[in-house]
C-alpha positions as CSV (number, residue, x, y, z in Angstrom):
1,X,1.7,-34.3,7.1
2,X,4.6,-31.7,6.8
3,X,4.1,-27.8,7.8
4,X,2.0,-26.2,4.7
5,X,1.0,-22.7,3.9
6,X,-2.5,-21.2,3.3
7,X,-3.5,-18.2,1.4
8,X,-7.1,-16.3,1.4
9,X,-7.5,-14.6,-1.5
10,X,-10.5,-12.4,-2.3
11,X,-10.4,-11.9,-5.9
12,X,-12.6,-9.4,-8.0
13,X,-14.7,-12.4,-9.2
14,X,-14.3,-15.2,-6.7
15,X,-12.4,-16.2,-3.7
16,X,-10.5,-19.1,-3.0
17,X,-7.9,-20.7,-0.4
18,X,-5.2,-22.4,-1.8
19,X,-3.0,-24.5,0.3
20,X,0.9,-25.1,-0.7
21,X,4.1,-26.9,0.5
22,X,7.3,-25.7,1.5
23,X,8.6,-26.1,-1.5
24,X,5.8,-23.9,-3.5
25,X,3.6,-27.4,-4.5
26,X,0.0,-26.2,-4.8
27,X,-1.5,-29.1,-2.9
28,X,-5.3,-27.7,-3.0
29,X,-7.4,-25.1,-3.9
30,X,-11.5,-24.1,-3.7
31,X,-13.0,-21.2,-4.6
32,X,-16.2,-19.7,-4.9
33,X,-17.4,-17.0,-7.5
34,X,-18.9,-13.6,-6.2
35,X,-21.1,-11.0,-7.6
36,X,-20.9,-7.7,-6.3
37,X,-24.0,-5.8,-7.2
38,X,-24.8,-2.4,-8.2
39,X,-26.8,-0.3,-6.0
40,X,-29.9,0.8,-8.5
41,X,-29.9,3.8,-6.7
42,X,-26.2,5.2,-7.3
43,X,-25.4,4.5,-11.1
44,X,-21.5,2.8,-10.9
45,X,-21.5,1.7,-7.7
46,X,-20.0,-1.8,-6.9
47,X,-21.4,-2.9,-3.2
48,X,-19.6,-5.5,-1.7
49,X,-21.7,-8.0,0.4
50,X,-19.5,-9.0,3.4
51,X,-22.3,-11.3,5.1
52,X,-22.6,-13.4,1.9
53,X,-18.9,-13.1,1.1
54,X,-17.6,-14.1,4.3
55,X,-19.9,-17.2,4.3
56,X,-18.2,-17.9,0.9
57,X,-14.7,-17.2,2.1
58,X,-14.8,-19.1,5.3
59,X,-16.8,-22.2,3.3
60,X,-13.1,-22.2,0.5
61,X,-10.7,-22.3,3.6
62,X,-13.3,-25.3,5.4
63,X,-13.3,-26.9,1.9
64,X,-9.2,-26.8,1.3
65,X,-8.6,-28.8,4.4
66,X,-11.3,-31.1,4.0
67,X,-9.9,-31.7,0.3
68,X,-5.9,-32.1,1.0
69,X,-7.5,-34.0,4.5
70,X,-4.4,-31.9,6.3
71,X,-4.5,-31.6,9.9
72,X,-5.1,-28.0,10.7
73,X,-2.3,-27.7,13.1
74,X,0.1,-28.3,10.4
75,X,-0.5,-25.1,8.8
76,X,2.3,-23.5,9.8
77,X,0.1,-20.0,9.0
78,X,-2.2,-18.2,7.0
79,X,-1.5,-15.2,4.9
80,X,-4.3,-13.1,2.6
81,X,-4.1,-11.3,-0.4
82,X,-7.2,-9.2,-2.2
83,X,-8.4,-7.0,-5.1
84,X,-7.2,-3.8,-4.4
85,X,-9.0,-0.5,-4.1
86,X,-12.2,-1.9,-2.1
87,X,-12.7,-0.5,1.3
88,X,-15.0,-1.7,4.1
89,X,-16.1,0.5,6.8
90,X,-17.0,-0.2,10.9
91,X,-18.7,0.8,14.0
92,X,-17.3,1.6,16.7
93,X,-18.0,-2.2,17.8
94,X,-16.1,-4.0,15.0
95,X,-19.8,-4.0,12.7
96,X,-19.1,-3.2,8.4
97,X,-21.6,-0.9,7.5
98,X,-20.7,-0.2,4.6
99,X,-18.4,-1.6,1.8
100,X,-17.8,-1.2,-2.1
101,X,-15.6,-3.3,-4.3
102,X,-12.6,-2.2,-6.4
103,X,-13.9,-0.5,-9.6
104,X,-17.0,1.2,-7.9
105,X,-18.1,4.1,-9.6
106,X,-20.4,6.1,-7.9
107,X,-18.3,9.3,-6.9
108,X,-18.5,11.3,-9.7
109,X,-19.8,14.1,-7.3
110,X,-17.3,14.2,-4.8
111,X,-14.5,14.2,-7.5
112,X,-16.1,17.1,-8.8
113,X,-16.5,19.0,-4.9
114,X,-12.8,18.1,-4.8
115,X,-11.6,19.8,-8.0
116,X,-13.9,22.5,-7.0
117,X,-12.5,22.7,-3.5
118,X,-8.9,23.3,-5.1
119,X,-8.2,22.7,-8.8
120,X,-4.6,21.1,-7.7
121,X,-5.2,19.4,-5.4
122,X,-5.1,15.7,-7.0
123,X,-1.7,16.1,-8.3
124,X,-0.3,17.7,-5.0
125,X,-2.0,14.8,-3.3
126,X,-0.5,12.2,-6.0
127,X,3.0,13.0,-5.1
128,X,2.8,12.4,-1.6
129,X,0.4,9.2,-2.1
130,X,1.4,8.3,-6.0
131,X,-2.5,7.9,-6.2
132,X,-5.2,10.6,-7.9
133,X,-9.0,10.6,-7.5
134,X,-9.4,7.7,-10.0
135,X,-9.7,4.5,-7.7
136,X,-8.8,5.9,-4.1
137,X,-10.8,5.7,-0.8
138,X,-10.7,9.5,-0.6
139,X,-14.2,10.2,-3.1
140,X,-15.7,7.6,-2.0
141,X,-15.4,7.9,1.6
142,X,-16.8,11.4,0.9
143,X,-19.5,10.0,-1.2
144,X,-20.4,8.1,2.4
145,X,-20.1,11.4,4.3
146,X,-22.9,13.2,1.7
147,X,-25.1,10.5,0.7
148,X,-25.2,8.1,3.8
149,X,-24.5,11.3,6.6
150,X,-25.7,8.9,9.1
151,X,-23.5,5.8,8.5
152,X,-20.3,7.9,8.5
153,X,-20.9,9.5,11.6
154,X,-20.6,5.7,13.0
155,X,-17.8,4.7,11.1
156,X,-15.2,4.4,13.7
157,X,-12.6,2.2,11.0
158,X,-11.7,1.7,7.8
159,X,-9.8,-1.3,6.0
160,X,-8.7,-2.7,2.8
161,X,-10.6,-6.8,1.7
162,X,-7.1,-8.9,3.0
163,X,-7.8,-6.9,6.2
164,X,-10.8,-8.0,6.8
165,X,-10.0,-11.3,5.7
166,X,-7.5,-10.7,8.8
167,X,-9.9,-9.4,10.8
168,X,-12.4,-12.2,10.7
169,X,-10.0,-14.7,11.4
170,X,-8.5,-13.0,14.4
171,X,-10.6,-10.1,15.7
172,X,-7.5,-7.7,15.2
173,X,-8.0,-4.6,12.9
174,X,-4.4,-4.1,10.6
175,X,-3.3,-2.9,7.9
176,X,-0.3,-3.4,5.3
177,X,1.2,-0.9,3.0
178,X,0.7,-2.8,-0.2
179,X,-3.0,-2.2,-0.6
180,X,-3.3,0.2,2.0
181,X,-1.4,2.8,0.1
182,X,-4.2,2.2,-2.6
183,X,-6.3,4.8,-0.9
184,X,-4.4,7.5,-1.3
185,X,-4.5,8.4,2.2
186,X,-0.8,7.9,2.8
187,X,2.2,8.3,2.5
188,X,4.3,6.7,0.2
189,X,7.6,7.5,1.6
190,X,6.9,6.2,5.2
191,X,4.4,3.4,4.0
192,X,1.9,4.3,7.0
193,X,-1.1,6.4,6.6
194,X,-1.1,10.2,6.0
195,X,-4.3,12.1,8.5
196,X,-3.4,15.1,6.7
197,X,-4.9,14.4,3.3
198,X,-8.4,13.2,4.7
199,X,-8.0,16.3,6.8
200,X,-7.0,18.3,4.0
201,X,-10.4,17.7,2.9
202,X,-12.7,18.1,5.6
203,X,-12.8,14.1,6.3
204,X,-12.6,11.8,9.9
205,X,-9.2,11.1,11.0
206,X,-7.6,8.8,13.1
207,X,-10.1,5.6,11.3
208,X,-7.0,3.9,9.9
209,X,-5.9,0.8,11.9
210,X,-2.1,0.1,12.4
211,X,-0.1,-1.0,9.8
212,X,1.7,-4.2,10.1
213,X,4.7,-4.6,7.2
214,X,3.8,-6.7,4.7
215,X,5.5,-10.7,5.8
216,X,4.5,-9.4,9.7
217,X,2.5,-11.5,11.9
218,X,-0.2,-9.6,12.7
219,X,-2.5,-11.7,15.3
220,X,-3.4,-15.9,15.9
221,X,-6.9,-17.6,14.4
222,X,-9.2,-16.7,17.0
223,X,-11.2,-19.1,19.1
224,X,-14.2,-17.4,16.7
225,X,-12.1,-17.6,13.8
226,X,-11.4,-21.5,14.3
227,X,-14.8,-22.3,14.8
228,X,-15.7,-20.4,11.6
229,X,-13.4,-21.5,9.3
230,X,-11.9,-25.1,11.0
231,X,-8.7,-23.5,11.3
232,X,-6.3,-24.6,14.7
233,X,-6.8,-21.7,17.1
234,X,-3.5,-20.1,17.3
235,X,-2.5,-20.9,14.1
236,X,-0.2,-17.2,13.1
237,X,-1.8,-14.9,10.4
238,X,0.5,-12.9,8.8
239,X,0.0,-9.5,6.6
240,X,0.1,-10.1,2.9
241,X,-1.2,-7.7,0.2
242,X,-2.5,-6.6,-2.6
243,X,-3.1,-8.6,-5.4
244,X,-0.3,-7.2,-8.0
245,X,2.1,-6.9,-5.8
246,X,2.0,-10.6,-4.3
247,X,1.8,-12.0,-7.5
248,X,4.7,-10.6,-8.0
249,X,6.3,-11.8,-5.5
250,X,4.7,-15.1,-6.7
251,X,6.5,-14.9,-10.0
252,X,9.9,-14.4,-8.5
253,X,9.8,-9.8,-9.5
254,X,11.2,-9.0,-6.2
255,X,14.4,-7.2,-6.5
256,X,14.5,-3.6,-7.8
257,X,15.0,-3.6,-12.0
258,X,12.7,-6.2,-12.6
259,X,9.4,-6.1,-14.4
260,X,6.1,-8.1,-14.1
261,X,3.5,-8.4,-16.8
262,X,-0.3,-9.4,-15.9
263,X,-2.5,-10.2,-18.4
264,X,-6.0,-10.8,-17.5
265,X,-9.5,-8.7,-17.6
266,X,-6.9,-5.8,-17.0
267,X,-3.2,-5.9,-17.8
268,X,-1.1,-4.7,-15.5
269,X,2.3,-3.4,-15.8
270,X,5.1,-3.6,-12.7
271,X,8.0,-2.0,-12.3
272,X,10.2,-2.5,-9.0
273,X,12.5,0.5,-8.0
274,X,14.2,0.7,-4.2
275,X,13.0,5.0,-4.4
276,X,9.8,6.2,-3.5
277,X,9.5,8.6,-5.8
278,X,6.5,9.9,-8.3
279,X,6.2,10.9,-11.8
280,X,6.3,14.5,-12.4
281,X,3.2,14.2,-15.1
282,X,1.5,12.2,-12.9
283,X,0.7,10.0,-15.3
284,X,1.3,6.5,-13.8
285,X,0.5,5.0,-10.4
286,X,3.1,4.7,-7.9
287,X,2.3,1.5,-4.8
288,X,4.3,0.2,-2.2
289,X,5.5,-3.2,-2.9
290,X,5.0,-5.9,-0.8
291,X,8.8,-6.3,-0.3
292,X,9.6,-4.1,2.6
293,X,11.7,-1.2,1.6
294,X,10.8,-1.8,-2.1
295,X,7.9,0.7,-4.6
296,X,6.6,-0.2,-7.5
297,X,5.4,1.6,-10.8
298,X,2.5,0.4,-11.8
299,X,0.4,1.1,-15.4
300,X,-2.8,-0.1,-16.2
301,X,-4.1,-1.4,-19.4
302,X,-8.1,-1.4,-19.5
303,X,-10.2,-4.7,-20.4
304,X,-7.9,-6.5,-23.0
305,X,-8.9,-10.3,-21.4
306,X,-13.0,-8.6,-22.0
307,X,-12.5,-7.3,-25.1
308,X,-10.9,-10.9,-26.1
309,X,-13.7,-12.3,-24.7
310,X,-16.1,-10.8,-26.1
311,X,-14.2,-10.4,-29.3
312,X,-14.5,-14.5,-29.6
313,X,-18.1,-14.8,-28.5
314,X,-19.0,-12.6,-31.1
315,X,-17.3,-13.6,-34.0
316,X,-15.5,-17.3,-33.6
317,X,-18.9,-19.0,-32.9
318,X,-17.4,-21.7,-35.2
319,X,-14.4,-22.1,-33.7
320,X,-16.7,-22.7,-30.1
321,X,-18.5,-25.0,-31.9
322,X,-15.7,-27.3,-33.3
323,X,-14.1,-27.0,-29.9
324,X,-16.6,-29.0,-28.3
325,X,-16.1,-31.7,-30.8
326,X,-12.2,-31.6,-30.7
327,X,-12.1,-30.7,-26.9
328,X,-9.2,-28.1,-27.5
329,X,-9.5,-24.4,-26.3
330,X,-11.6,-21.7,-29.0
331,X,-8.5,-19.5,-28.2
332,X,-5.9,-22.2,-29.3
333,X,-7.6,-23.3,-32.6
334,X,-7.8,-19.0,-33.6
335,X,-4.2,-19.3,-32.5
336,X,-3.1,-21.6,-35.0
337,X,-4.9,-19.3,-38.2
338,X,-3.6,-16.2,-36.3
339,X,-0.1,-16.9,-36.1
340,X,0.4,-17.0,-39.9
341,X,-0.6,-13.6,-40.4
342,X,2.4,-11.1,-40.2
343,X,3.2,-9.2,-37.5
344,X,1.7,-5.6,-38.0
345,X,-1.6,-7.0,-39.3
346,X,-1.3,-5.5,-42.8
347,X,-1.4,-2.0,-41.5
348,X,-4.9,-2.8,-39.3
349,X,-4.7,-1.2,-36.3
350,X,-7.5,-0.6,-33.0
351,X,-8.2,1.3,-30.6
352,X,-9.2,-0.1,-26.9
353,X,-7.2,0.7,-24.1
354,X,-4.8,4.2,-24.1
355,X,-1.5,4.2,-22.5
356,X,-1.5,5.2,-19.0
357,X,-2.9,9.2,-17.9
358,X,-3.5,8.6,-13.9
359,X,-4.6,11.9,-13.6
360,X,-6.7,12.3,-16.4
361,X,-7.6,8.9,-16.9
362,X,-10.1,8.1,-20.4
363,X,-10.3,5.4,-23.1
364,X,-11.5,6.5,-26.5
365,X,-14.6,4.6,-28.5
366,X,-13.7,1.4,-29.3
367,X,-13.0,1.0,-33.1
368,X,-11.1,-0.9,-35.8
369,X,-9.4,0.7,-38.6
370,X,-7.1,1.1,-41.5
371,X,-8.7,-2.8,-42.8
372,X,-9.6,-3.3,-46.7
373,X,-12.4,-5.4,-48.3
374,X,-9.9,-8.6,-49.0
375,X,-10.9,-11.7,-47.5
376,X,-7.9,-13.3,-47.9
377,X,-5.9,-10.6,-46.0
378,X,-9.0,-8.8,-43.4
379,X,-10.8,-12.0,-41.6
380,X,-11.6,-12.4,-38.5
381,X,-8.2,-13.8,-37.1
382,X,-6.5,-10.5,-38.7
383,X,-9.4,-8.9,-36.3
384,X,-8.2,-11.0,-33.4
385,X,-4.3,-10.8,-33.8
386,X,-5.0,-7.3,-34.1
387,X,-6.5,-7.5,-30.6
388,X,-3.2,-9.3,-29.3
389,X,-0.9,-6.4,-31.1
390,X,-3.0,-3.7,-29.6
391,X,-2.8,-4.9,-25.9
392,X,1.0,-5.2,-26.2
393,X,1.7,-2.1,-28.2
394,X,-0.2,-0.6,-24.8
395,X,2.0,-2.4,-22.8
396,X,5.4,-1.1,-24.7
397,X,3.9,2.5,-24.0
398,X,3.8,1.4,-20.3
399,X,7.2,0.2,-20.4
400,X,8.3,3.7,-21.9
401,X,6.3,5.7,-19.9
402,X,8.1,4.1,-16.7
403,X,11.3,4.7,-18.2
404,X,10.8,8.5,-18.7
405,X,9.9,8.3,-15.0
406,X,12.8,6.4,-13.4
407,X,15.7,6.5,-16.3
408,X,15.1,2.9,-16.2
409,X,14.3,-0.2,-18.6
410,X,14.5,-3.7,-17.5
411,X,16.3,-6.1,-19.4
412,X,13.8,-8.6,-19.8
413,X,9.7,-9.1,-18.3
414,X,8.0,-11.9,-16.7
415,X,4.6,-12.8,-17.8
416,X,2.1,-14.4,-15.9
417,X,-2.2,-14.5,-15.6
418,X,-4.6,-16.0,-18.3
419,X,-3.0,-14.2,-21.2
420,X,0.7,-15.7,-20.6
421,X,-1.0,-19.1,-21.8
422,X,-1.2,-18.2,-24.9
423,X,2.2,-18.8,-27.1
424,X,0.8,-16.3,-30.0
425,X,0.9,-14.0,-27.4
426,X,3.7,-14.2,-25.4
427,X,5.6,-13.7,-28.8
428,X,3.7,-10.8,-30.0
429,X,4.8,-9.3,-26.7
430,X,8.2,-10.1,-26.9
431,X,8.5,-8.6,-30.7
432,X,6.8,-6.2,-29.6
433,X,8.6,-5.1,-26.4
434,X,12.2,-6.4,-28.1
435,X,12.9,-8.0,-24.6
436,X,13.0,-11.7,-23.2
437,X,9.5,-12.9,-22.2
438,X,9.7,-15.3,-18.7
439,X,6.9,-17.4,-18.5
440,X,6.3,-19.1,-14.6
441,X,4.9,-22.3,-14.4
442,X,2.7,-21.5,-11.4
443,X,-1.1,-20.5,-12.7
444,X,-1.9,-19.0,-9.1
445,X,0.4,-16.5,-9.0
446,X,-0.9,-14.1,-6.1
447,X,-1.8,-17.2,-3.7
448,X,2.2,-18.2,-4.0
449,X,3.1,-15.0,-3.3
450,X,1.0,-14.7,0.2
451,X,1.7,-18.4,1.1
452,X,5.5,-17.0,1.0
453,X,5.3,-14.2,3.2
454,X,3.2,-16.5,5.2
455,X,6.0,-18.5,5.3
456,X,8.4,-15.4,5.3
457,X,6.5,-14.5,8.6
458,X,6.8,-17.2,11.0
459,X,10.5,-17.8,10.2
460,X,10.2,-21.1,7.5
461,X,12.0,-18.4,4.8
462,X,14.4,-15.7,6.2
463,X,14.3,-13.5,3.0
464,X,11.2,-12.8,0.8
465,X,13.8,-12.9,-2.5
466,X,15.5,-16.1,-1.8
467,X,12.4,-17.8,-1.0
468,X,10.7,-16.5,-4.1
469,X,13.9,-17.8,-5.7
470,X,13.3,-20.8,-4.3
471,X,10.3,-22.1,-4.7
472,X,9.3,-19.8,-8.6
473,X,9.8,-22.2,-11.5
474,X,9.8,-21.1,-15.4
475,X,8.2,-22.8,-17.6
476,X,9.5,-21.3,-20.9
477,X,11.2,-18.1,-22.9
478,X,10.0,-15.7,-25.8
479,X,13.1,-14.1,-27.5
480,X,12.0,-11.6,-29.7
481,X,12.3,-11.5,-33.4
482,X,13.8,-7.8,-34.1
483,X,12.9,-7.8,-37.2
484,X,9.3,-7.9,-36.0
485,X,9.9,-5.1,-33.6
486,X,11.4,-2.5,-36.0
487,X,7.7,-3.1,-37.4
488,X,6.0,-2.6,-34.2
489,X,8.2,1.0,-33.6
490,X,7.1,1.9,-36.5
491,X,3.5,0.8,-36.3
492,X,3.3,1.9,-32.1
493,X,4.3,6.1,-33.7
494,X,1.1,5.8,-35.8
495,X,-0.8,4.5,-33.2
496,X,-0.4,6.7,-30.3
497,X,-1.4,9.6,-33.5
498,X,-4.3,8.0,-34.3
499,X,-5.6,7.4,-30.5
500,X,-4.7,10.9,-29.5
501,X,-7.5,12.1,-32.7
502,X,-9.8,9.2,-31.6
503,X,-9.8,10.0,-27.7
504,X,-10.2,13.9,-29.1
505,X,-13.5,12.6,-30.5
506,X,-14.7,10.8,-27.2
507,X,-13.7,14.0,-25.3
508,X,-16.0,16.1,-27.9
509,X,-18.9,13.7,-26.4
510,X,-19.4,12.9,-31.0
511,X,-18.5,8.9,-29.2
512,X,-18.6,7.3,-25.8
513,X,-15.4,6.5,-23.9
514,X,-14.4,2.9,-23.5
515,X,-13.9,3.8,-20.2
516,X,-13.4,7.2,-18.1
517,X,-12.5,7.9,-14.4
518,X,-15.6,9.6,-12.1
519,X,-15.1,13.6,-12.8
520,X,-13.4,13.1,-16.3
C-alpha cells in the first residue's frame, strides 16, 4: 500500500484515529466515546481518566489498521490533535496523578485567591498570554496545590491531552504552542512557556516540558508504544495541536486574513493574523496557531449545537417520529418548514449565548421573547429558526469584535463542524454575516489538519499552506442575500440592548446564568 498518514485525536466526547492518503482521502476511521466524570466531591470538576482513556485510544489506533488492513510500516507518521484546555500532571517517574478535562469547573476558589492576590492581575497576565482565569491551567493547578497539597508536591511535569497522546507512544515529554499556550502560562510572542506567571503567583516552575513547533518531529513509536498500539517501532511522531487550530488547518484557514467558523456543541470563531498582539478590552482570546509564525483570534459562542439539541428533543417529537419512518434527518424535515419563515423571525428574538467578554465571561438566563399568540406566524419552527438566527447574530458580533481588535474583516468565512450541514444554516449565516460562506467537503476536519503536519513533518509536504491547498476540497457556497442582512443589522442593534438588560438580571442573581466562568 502507498505511505498514509495517521491522526490521534482526543476529542471532548470520544477519541478516534483516522488514517488518510497523500492526497487527503480518509481511508479509515474508529473511535470510541468517553465520559469524563465529575468528582462528587468538588462541584464542576471534569476528571479525566487516563488509564481507561488510554486503553480506548490505543484500542482506535489498533482498530484503524486492522480496518484499512495497512501495513504499519507504511505510515509514513503519526501526528495528534486534542480538546484543548485539559492538563495532565506527573511524577517525577513519568506517572499522571492527576488530570482534568477541558471545561472543568472546580476552581472557583483559587480564581477568587487570585483576584484577591491582585485585582489586575488577569488582564496584565492576558496580554502577555492572550488567556484570563476562565479555562487556563493557572487556577486549577492552584486548586491541586490547596486541595491535593500532597499530589503537587510530586508533580514534577505538566502537559496538554495531544502530549500525552505523544508521550505514550514515545516515552518523550513535548509540548506545542498551539494548545500549550491555552494555559496561560506563556508567552504568546515567543510561543514557549513563561515561568514568570506561575511564579508570579506563588506556583512550581520549571514543570513545562520543551516545546516542539507545531509540524516538528518530536520523537519515534517506542518499542512500548508499538507493542501498545501495533504501530511499526520507529515510525516518526510529529507535534500537532489543538483542536481549532488544526481544523483549521484542515479546512484550508491558514494564511493571515482568513476566517474559520466551527459550529458544533460550541461555535467557534477564527481569525488568523501574522501579529501577536491582544485586545486592549480583553475581551476575546488570543492562541498561537498551529502554522508557525502565525496567531489567531479566537471567540467563543456557548452551547448552540446543545441548545439545538435539546431544543429538538423537546419540542419536534413528531418530526423524530416521522423520521424513523421516512429515514431522513429530524433536523432536515424542521428545515424544510423553517426555511419559509422570513429572515428576522417576525421580530422573535432569544437569548443563549453573549458575544464574547474573556475577562468577564457570563451568559444570561436562557429565554425567548418578543413572540405573539398566532399560530400561524409563532410555531415551533419560528422557535427553532430563531435558534439558527441567534447563534449567527453571535457569531457577526464575533466577527466585529475581532475587527475592533485588529482593523481587520475578512472577505469571506469557511464553515465547517455539524452545523455547516445544514443548508438553512449556512444561509442564515451568510445573510447574516453579508459575506461568502465556504463549505469543505471533509467532515473530519481536525484529523486532516494533524495528518498534514504529519505529513508536513517528515518532508511528504514542504509547506503547511500549499499542502492544505492541496489536499482541502469545497463542497459548496452561500452568497448572502443583502437584503436579508440589512434586516439582521437592524435586528443584531436590538439584540445586543436586550441581552445587555437580560444578563443585568442574571448578574442581580433574580435568574441563573446560562453559563458563567469560576469567580464571575
Amino acid at each position: 500500500m502507498a505511505k498514509t498518514l495517521m491522526a490521534v485525536d482526543a476529542g471532548t466526547g470520544s477519541v478516534r484515529a483516522v488514517l488518510f492518503s497523500l492526497d487527503g482521502e480518509q481511508l479509515g476511521c474508529v473511535q470510541q466515546e468517553w465520559t469524563h466524570l465529575e468528582d462528587p466531591r468538588f462541584p464542576g470538576s471534569m476528571d479525566f481518566d487516563w488509564t481507561t482513556n488510554w486503553e480506548l485510544a490505543r484500542g482506535c489506533i489498533r482498530g484503524v489498521i486492522e480496518q484499512t488492513g495497512v501495513d504499519p510500516k507504511d505510515i509514513a507518521a503519526v501526528s495528534t490533535t486534542c480538546m484543548r484546555e485539559g492538563i495532565v500532571l506527573y511524577d517525577k517517574d513519568g506517572n499522571e496523578i492527576w488530570a482534568c478535562a477541558n471545561v472543568d469547573g472546580r476552581s472557583n476558589d483559587e480564581v477568587g485567591e487570585l483576584i484577591a492576590m491582585d485585582p489586575d492581575l488577569e488582564k496584565k497576565l492576558y496580554h502577555i498570554s492572550g488567556q484570563t482565569y476562565a479555562l487556563g491551567a493557572l487556577p486549577r493547578i492552584l486548586w491541586v496545590k490547596n486541595k491535593m497539597p500532597e499530589l503537587y508536591e510530586k508533580t514534577a511535569l505538566c502537559t496538554m491531552f495531544n502530549d500525552w497522546l505523544i508521550y505514550k507512544m514515545t516515552g518523550v515529554f513535548s509540548s506545542e504552542p498551539s494548545n500549550a499556550c491555552t494555559t496561560g502560562i506563556y508567552d504568546l510572542k515567543k510561543r514557549d512557556w513563561d515561568d514568570s506567571v506561575a511564579a508570579s503567583v506563588g506556583l512550581k516552575t520549571g514543570i513545562f516540558p520543551k516545546t516542539y513547533e507545531c509540524g516538528s518531529i518530536v520523537a519515534n513509536v517506542s518499542e512500548k508504544g508499538a507493542a501498545d498500539t501495533g504501530l511499526a517501532v520507529g515510525t516518526p511522531v510529529v507535534a500537532g495541536g489543538g483542536d481549532c487550530q488544526l481544523g483549521c488547518v484542515g479546512v484550508g484557514a491558514v494564511d493571515p486574513g482568513q476566517a474559520a467558523i466551527f459550529g458544533g456543541s460550541f461555535w467557534q470563531y477564527e481569525y488568523n493574523t501574522d501579529e501577536a498582539k491582544t485586545d486592549e478590552h480583553c475581551r476575546v482570546r488570543v492562541n498561537c496557531h498551529s502554522v508557525p509564525g502565525m496567531w489567531q483570534y479566537e471567540a467563543l459562542a456557548f452551547k448552540p449545537g446543545m441548545v439545538m439539541r435539546w431544543y429538538r428533543d423537546a419540542f419536534c417529537t413528531a418530526e423524530k417520529e416521522l423520521s424513523k419512518v421516512c429515514g431522513r434527518d429530524p433536523y432536515d424535515l424542521m428545515n424544510e418548514k423553517a426555511k419559509d419563515i422570513p429572515a428576522g423571525c417576525y421580530g422573535m428574538m432569544c437569548t443563549f449565548s453573549d458575544v464574547m467578554n474573556y475577562v468577564s465571561w457570563r451568559h444570561a438566563s436562557p429565554s425567548f421573547m418578543n413572540f405573539d399568540f398566532d399560530p400561524d406566524k409563532y410555531n415551533r419552527y419560528t422557535f427553532y429558526r430563531a435558534i439558527m438566527e441567534n447563534t449567527a447574530m453571535v457569531t457577526y458580533g464575533h466577527m466585529k469584535l475581532v475587527e475592533e481588535s485588529t482593523g481587520n474583516m475578512p472577505e469571506e468565512v469557511v464553515f465547517a463542524g455539524g452545523a455547516s450541514k445544514s443548508d438553512l444554516w449556512c444561509q442564515i449565516l451568510a445573510d447574516v454575516l453579508g459575506k461568502p460562506v465556504n463549505v469543505p467537503v471533509v467532515k473530519e476536519a481536525t484529523a486532516l489538519g494533524a495528518a498534514i503536519m504529519a505529513g508536513y513533518g517528515v518532508g511528504i509536504y514542504t509547506d503547511i499552506s500549499e499542502a492544505a491547498r492541496k489536499v482541502v476540497r469545497f463542497d459548496k457556497r452561500y452568497e448572502p442575500n443583502m437584503d436579508n442582512h440589512k434586516t439582521y443589522m437592524e435586528m443584531y442593534k436590538v439584540w445586543r440592548e436586550v441581552y445587555k438588560r437580560e444578563l443585568a438580571i442574571s448578574d442581580d442573581r433574580l435568574t441563573r446564568y446560562m453559563w458563567a466562568a469560576p469567580g464571575v
